[in-house]
The first five atom37 places (N, CA, C, CB, O) and aatype in JSON, in Angstrom:
{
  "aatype": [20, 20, 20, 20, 20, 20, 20, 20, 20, 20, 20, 20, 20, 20, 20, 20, 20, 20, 20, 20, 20, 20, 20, 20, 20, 20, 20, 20, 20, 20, 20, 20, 20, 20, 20, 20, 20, 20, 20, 20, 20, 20, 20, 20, 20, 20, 20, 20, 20, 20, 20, 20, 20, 20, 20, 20, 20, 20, 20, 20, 20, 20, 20, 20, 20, 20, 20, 20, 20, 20, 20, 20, 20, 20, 20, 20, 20, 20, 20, 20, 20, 20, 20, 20, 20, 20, 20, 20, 20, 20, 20, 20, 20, 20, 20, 20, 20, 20, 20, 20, 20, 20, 20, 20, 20, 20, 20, 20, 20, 20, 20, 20, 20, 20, 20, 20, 20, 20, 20, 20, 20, 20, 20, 20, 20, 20, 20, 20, 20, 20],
  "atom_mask": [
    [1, 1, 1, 1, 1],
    [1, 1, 1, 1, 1],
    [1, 1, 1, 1, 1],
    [1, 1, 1, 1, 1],
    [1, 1, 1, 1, 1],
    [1, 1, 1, 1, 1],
    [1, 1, 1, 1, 1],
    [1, 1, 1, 1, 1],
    [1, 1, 1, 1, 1],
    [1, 1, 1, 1, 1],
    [1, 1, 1, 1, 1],
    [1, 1, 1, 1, 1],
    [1, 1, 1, 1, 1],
    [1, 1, 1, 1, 1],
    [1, 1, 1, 1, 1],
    [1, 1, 1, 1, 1],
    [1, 1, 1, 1, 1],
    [1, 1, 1, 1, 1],
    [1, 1, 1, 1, 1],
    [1, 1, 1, 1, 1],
    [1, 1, 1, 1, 1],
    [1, 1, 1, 1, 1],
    [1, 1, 1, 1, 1],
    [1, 1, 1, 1, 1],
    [1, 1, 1, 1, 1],
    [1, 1, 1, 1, 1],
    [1, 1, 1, 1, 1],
    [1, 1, 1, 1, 1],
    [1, 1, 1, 1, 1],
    [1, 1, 1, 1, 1],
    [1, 1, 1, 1, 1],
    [1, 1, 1, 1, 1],
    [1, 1, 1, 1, 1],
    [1, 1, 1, 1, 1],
    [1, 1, 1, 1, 1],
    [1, 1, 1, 1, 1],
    [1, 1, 1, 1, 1],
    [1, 1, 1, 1, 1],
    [1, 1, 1, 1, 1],
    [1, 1, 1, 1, 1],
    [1, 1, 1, 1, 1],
    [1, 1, 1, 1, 1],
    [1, 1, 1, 1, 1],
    [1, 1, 1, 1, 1],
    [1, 1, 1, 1, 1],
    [1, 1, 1, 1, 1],
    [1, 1, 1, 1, 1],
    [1, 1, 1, 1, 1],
    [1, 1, 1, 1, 1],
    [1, 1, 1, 1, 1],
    [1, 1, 1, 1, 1],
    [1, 1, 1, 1, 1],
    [1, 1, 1, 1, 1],
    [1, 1, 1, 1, 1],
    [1, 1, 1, 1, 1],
    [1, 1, 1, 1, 1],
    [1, 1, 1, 1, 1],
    [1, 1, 1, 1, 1],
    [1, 1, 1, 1, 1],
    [1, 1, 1, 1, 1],
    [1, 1, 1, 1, 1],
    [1, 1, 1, 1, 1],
    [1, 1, 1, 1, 1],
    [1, 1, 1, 1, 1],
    [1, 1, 1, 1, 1],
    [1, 1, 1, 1, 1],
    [1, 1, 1, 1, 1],
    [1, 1, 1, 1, 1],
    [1, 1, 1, 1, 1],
    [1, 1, 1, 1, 1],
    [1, 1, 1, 1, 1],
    [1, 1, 1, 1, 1],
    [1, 1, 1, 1, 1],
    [1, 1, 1, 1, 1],
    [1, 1, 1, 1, 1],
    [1, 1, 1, 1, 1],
    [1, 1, 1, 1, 1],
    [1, 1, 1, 1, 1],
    [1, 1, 1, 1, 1],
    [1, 1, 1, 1, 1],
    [1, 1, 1, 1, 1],
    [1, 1, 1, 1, 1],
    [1, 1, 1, 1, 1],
    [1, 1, 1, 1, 1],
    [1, 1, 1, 1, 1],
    [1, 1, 1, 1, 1],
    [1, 1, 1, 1, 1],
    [1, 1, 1, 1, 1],
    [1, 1, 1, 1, 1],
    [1, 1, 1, 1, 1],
    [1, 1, 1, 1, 1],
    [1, 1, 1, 1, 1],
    [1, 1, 1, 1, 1],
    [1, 1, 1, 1, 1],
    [1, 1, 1, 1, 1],
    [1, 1, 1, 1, 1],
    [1, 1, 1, 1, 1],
    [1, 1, 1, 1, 1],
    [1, 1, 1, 1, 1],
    [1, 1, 1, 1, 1],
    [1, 1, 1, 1, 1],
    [1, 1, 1, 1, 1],
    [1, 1, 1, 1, 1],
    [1, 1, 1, 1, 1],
    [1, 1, 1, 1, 1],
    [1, 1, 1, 1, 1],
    [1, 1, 1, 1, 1],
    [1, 1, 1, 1, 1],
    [1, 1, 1, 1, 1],
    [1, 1, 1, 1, 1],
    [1, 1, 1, 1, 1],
    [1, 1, 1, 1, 1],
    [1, 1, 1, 1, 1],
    [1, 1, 1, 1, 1],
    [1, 1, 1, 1, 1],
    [1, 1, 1, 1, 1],
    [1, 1, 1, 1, 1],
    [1, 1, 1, 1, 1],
    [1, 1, 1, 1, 1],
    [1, 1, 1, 1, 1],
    [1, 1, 1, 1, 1],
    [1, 1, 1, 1, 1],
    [1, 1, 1, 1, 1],
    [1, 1, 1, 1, 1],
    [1, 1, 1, 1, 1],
    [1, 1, 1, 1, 1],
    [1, 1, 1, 1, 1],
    [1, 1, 1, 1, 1],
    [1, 1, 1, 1, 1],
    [1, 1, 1, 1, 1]
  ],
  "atom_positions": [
    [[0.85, -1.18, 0.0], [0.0, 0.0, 0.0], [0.9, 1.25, 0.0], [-0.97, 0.0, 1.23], [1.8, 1.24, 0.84]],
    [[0.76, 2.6, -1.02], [1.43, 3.26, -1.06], [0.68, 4.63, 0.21], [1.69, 3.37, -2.59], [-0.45, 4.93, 0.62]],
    [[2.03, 5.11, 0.43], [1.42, 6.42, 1.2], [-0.02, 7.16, 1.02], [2.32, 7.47, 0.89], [-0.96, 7.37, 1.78]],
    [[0.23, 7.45, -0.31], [-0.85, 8.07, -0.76], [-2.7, 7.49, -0.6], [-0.36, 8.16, -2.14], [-3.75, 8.11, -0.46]],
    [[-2.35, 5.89, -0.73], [-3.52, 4.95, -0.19], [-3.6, 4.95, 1.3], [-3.32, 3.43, -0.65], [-4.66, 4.79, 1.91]],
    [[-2.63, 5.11, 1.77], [-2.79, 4.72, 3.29], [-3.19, 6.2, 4.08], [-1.17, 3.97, 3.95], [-3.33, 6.02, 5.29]],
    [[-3.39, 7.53, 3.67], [-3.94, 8.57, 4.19], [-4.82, 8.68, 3.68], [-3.44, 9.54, 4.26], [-5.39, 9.67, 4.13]],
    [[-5.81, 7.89, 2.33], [-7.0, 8.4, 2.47], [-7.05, 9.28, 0.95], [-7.13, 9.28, 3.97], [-7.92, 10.13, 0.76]],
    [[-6.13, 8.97, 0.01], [-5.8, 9.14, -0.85], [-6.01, 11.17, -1.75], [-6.43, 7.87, -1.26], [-5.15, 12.02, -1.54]],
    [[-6.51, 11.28, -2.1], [-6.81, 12.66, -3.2], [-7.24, 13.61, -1.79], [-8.5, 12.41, -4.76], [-6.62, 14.62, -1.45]],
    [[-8.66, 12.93, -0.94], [-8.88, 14.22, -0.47], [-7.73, 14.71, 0.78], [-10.43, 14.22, 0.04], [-7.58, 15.89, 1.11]],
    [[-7.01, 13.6, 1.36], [-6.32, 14.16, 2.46], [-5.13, 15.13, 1.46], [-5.62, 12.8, 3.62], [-4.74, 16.13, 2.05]],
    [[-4.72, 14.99, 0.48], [-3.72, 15.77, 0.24], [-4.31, 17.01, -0.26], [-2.78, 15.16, -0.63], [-3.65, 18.05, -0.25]],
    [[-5.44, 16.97, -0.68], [-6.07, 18.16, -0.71], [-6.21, 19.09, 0.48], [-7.2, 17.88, -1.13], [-5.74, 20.22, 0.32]],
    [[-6.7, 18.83, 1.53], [-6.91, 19.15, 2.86], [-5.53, 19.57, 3.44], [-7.55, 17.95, 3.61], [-5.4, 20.46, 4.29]],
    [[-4.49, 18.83, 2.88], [-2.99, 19.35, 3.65], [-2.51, 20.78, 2.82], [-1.5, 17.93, 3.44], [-1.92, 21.75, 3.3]],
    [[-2.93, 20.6, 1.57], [-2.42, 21.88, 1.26], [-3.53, 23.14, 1.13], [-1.65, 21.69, -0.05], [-3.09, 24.27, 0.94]],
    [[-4.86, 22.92, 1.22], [-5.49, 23.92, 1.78], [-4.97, 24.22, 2.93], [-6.71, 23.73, 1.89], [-4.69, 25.41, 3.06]],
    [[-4.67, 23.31, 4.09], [-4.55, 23.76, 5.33], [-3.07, 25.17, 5.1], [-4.2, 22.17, 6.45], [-3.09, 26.37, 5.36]],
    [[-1.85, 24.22, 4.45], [-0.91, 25.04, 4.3], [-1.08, 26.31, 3.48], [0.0, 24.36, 3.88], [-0.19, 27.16, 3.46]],
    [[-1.85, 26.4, 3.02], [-2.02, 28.17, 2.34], [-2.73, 28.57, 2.78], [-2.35, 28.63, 1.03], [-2.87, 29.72, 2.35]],
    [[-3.93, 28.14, 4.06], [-4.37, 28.94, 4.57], [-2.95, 29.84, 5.26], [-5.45, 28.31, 5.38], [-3.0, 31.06, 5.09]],
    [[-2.03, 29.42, 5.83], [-1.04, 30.08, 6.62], [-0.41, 30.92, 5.33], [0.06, 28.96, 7.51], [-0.56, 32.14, 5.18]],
    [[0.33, 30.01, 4.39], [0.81, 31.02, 3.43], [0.3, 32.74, 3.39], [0.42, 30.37, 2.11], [0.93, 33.69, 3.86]],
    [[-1.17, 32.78, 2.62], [-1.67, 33.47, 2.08], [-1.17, 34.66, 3.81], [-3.29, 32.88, 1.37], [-0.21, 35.43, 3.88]],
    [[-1.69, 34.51, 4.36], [-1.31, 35.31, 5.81], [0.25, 35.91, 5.38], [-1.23, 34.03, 7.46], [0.37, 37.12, 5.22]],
    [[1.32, 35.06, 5.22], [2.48, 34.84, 5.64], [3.11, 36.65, 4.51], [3.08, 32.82, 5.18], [2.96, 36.95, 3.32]],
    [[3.65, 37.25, 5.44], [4.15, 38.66, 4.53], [5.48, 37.98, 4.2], [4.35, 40.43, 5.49], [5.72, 38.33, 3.04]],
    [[6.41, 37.25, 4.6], [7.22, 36.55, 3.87], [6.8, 35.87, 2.81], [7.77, 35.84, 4.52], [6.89, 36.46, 1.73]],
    [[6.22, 34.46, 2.81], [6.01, 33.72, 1.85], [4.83, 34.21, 0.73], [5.77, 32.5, 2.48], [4.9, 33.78, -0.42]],
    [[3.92, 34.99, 1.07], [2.97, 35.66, -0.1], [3.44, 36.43, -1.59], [2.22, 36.77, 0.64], [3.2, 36.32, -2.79]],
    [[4.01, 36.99, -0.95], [4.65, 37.91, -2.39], [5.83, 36.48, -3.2], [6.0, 39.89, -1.6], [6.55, 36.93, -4.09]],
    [[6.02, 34.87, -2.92], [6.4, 34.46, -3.89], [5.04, 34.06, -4.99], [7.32, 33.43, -3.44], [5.14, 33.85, -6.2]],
    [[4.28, 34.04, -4.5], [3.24, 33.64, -5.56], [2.75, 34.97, -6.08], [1.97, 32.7, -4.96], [2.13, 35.77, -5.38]],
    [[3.07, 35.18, -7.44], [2.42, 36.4, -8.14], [0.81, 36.26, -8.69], [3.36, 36.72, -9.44], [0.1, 37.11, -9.22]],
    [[0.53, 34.92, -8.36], [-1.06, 35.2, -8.78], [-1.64, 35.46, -7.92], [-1.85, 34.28, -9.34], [-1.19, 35.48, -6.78]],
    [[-2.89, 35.75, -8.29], [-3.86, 36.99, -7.89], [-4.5, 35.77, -6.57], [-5.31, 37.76, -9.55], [-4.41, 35.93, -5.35]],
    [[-5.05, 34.74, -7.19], [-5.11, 33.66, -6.34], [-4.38, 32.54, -6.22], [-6.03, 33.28, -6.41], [-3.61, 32.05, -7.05]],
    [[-4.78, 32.03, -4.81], [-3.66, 30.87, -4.41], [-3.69, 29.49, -5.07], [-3.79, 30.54, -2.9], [-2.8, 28.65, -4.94]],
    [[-5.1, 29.3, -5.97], [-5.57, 28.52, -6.05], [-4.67, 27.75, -7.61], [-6.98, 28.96, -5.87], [-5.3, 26.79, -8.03]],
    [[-3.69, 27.98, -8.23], [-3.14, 27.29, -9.07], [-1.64, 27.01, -8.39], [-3.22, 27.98, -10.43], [-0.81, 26.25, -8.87]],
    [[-1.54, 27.43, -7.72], [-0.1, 27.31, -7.18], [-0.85, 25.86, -5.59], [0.77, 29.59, -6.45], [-0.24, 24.88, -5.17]],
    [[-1.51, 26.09, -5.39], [-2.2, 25.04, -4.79], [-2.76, 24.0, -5.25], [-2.94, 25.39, -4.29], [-2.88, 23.08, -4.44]],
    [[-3.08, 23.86, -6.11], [-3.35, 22.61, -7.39], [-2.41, 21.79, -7.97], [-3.82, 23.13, -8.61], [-2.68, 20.62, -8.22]],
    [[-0.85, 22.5, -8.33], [0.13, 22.2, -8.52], [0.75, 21.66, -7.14], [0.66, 23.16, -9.17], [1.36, 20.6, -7.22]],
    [[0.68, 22.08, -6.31], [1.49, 21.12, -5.27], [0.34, 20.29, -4.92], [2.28, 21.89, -3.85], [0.75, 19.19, -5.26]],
    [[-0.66, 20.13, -4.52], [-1.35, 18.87, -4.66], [-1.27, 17.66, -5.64], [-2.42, 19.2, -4.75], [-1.26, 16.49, -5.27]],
    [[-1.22, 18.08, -6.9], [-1.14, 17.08, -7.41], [0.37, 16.43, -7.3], [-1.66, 17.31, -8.6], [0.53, 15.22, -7.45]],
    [[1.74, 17.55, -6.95], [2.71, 17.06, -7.09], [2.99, 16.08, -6.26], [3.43, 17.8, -7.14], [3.76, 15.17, -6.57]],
    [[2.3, 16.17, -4.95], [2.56, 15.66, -3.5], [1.98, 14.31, -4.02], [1.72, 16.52, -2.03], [2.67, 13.32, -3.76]],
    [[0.69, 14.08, -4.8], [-0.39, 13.31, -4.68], [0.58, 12.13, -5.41], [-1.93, 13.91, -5.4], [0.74, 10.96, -5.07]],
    [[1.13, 12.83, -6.49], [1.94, 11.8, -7.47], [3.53, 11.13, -6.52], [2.49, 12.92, -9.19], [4.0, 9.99, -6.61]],
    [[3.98, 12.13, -5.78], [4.64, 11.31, -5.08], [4.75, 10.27, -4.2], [4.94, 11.69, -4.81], [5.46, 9.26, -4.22]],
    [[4.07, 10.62, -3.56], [3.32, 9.68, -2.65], [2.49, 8.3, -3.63], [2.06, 10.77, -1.75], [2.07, 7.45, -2.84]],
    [[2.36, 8.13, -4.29], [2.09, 7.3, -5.14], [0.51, 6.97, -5.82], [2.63, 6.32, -4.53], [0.03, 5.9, -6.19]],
    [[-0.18, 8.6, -5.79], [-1.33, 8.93, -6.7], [-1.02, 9.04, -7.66], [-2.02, 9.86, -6.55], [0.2, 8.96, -7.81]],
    [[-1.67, 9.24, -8.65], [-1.46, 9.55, -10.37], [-0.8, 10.44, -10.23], [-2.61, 9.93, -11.42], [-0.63, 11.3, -9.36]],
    [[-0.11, 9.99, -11.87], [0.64, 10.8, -12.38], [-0.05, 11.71, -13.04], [1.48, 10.28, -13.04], [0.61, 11.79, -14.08]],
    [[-1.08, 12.58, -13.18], [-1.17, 14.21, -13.25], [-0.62, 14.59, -13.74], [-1.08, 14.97, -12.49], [-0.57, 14.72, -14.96]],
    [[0.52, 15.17, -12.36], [1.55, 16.08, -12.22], [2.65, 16.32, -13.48], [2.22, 15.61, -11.02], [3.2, 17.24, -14.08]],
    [[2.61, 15.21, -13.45], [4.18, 14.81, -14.78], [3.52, 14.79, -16.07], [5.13, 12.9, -14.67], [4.19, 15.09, -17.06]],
    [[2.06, 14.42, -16.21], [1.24, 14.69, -17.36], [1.06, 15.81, -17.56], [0.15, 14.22, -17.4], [1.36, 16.01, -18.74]],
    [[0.7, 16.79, -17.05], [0.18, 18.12, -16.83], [1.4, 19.26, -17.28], [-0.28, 18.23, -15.18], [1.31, 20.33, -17.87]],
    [[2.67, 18.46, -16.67], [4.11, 20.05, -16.44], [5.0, 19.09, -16.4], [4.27, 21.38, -14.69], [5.97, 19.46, -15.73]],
    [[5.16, 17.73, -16.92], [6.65, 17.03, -17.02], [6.95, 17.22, -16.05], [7.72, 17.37, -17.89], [6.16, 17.73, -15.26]],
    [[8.52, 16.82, -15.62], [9.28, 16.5, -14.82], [9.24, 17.82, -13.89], [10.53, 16.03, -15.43], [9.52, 18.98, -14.2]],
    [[8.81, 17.3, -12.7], [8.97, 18.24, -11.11], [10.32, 19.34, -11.41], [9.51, 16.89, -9.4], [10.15, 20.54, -11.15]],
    [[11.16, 19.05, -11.74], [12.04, 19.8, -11.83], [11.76, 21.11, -10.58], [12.09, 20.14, -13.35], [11.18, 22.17, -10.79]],
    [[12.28, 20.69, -9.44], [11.62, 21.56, -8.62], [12.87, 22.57, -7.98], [10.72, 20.66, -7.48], [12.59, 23.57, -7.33]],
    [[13.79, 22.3, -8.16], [15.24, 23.48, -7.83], [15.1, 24.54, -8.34], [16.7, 23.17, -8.35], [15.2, 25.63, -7.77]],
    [[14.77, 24.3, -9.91], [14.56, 25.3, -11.19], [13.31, 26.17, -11.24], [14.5, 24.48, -12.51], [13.13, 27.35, -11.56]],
    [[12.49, 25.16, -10.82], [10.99, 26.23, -10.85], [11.15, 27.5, -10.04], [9.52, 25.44, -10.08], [10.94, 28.64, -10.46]],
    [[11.67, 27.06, -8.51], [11.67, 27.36, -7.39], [12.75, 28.52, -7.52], [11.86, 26.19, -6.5], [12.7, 29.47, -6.74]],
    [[13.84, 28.4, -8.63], [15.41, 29.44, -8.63], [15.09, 30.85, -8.86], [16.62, 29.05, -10.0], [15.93, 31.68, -8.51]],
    [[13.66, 31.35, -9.56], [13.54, 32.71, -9.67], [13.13, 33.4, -8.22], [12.51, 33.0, -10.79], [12.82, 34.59, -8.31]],
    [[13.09, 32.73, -6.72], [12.47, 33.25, -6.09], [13.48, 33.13, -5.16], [11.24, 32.9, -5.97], [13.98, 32.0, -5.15]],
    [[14.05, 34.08, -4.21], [14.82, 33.72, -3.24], [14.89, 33.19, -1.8], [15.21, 34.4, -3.25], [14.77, 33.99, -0.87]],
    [[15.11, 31.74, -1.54], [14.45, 31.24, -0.61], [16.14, 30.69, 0.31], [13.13, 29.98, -1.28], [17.09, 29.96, 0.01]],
    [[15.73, 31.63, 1.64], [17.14, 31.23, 2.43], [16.24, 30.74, 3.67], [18.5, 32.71, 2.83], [15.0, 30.74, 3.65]],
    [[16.93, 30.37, 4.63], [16.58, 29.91, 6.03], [15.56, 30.55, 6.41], [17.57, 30.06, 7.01], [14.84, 29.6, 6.71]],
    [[14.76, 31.77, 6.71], [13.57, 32.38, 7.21], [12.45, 31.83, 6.34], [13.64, 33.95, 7.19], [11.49, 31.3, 6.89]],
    [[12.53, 31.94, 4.8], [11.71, 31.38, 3.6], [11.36, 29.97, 3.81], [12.5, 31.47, 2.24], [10.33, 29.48, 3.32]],
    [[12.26, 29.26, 4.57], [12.44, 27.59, 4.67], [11.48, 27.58, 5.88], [14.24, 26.83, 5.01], [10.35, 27.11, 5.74]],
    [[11.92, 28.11, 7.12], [11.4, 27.8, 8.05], [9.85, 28.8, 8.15], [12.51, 27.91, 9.1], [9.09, 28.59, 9.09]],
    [[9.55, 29.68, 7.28], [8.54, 29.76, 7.38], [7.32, 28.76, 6.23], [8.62, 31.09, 7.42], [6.1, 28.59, 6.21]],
    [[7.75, 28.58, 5.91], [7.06, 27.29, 4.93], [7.05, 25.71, 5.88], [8.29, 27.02, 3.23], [6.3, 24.75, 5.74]],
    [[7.95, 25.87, 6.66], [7.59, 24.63, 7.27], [6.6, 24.6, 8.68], [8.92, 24.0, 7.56], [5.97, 23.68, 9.2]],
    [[6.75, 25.87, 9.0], [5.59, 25.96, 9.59], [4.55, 26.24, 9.26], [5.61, 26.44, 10.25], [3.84, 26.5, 10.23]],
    [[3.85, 26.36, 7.97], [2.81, 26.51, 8.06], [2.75, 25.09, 7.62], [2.21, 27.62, 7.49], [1.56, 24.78, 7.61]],
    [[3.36, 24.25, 7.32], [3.55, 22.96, 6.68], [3.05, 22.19, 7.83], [5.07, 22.58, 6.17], [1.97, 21.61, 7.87]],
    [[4.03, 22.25, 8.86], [3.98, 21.77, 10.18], [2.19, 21.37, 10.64], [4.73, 23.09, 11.17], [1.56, 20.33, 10.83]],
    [[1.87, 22.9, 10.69], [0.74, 23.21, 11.18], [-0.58, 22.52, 10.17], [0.8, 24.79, 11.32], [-1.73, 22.19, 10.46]],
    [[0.03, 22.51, 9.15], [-1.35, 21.59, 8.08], [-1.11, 20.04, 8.11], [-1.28, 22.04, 6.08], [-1.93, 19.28, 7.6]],
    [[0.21, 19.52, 8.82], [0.36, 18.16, 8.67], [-0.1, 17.96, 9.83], [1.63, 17.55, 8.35], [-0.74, 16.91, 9.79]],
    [[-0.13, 18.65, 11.42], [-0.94, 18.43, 12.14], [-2.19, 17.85, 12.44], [-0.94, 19.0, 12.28], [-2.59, 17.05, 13.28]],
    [[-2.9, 18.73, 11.14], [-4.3, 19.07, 11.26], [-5.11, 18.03, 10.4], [-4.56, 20.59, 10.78], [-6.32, 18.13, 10.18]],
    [[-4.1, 16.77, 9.85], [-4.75, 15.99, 9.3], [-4.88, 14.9, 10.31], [-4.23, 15.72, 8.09], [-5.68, 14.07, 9.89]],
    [[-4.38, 14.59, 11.49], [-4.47, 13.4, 12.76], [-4.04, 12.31, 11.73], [-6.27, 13.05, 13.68], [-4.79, 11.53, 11.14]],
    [[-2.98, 12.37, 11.65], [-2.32, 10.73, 10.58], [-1.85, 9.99, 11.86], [-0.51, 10.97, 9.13], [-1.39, 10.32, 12.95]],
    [[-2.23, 8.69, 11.17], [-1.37, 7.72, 12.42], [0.21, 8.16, 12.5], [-1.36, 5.82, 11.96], [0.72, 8.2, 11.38]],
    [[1.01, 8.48, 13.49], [2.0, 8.79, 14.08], [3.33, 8.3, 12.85], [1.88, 8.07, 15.59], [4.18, 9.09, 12.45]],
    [[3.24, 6.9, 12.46], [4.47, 6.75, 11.46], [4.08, 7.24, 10.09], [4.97, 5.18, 11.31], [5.11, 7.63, 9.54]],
    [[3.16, 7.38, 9.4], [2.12, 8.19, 8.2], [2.61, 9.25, 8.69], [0.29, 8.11, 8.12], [3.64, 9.33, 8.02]],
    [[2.6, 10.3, 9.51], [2.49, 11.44, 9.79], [3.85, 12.08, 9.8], [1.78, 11.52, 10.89], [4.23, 13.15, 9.32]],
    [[4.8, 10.71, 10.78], [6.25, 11.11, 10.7], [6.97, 10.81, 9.14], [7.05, 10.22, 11.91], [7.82, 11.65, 8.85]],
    [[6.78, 9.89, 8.24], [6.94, 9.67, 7.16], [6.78, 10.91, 6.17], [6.22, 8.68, 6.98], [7.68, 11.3, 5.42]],
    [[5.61, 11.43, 6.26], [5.19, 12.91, 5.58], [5.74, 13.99, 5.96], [3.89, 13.3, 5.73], [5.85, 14.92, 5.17]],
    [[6.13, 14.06, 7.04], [7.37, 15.31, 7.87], [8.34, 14.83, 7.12], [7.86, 15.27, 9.8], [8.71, 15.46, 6.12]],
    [[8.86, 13.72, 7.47], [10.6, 13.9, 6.92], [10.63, 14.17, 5.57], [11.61, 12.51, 7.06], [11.57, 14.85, 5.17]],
    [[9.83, 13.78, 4.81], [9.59, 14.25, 3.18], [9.96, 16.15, 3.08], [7.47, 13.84, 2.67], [10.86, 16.83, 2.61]],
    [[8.85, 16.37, 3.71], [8.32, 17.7, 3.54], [10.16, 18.56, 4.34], [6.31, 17.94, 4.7], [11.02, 19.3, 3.86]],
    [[10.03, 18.15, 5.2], [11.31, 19.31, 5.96], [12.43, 18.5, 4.68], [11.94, 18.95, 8.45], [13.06, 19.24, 3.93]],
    [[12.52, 17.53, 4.6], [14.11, 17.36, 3.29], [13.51, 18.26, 2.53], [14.58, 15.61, 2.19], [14.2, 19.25, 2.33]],
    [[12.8, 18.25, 2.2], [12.4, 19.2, 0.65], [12.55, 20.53, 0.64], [10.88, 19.16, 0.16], [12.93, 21.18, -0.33]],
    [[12.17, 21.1, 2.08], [12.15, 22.56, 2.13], [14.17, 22.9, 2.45], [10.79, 23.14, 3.71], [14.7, 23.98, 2.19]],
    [[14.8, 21.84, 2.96], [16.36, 22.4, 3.35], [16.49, 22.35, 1.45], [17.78, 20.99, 4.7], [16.71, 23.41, 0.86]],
    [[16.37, 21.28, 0.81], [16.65, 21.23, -0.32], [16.96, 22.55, -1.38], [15.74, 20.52, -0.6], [17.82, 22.95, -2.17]],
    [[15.47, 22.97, -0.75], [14.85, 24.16, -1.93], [15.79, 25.38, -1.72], [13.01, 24.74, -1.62], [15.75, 26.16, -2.68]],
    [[16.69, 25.77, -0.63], [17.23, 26.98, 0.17], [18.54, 26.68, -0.94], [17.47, 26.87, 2.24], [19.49, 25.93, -1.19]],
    [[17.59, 28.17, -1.47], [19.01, 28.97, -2.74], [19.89, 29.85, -2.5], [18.58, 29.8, -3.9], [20.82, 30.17, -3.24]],
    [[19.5, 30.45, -0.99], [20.62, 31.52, -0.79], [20.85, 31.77, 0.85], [20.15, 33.03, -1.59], [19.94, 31.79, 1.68]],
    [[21.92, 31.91, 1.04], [22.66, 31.9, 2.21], [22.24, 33.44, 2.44], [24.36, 31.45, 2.08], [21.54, 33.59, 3.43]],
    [[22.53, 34.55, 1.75], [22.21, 35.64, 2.63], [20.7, 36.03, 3.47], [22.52, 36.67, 1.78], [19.56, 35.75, 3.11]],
    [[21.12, 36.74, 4.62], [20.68, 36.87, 5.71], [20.66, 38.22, 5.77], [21.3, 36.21, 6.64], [21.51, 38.95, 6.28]],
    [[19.18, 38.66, 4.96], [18.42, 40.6, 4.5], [19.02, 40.87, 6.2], [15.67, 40.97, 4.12], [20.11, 41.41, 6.39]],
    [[18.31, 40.51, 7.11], [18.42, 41.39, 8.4], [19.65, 41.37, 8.75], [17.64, 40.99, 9.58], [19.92, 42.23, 9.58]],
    [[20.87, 40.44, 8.29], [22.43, 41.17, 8.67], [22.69, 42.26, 8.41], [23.53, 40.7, 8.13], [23.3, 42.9, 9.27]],
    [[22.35, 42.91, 7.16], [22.65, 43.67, 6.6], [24.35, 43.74, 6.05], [22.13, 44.51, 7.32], [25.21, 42.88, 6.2]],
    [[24.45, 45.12, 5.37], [26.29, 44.46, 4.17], [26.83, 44.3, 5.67], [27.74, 46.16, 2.63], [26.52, 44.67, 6.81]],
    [[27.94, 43.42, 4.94], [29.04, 42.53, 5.25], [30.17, 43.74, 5.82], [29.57, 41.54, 3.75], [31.29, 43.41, 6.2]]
  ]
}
């Protein structure tokens, strides 16, 4: 049984990433990376991406080919504050689905590798110059 069967398949991953843009959309960090007007295609796209990983249809790869997700992600600058605020609202939507404890921890370690992954830049705005 793949992940994706064992939470309950399409609608729980739906539900995780509504939950997570409810926080986004709030978030004055993470908002201004999405330039559309609504959240709702940039939320469709990671649903289905999640859905296909986890081992729902392939969609995702039908829809936009290969995840290629370093590259999508390279026009936007995402350092340690960008990371850790995405994982909390992440945090807070993987919560809110009550997964059995190894389901739940399985879907964390995914999600936090992915977000250290995504971190394109070391500088730190509030140091200010060097």
């Amino acid at each position: 049984m793949t992940l994706f069967e064992a939470v309950g398949g399409e609608p729980t991953f739906r539900k995780l990433v509504d939950e997570f843009y409810v926080g986004v959309a709030a978030d004055p960090l993470l908002r201004p990376m999405y330039p559309e007007e609504d959240l709702g295609p940039a939320a469709g796209r990671l649903t289905l991406f999640l859905m296909q990983y986890w081992g729902g249809p392939n969609t995702y790869s039908a829809q936009r080919g290969h995840p290629r997700l370093r590259m999508r992600h390279a026009p936007y600058r995402i350092g340690a504050a960008e990371r850790d605020a995405w994982l909390l609202h992440m945090r807070r939507a993987v919560d809110r689905l009550d997964l059995p404890p190894e389901i739940a921890t399985a879907l964390w370690d995914y999600l936090e590798r992915a977000a250290y992954f995504m971190v394109n830049s070391m500088e730190d705005p509030a140091a200010g110059p060097a």
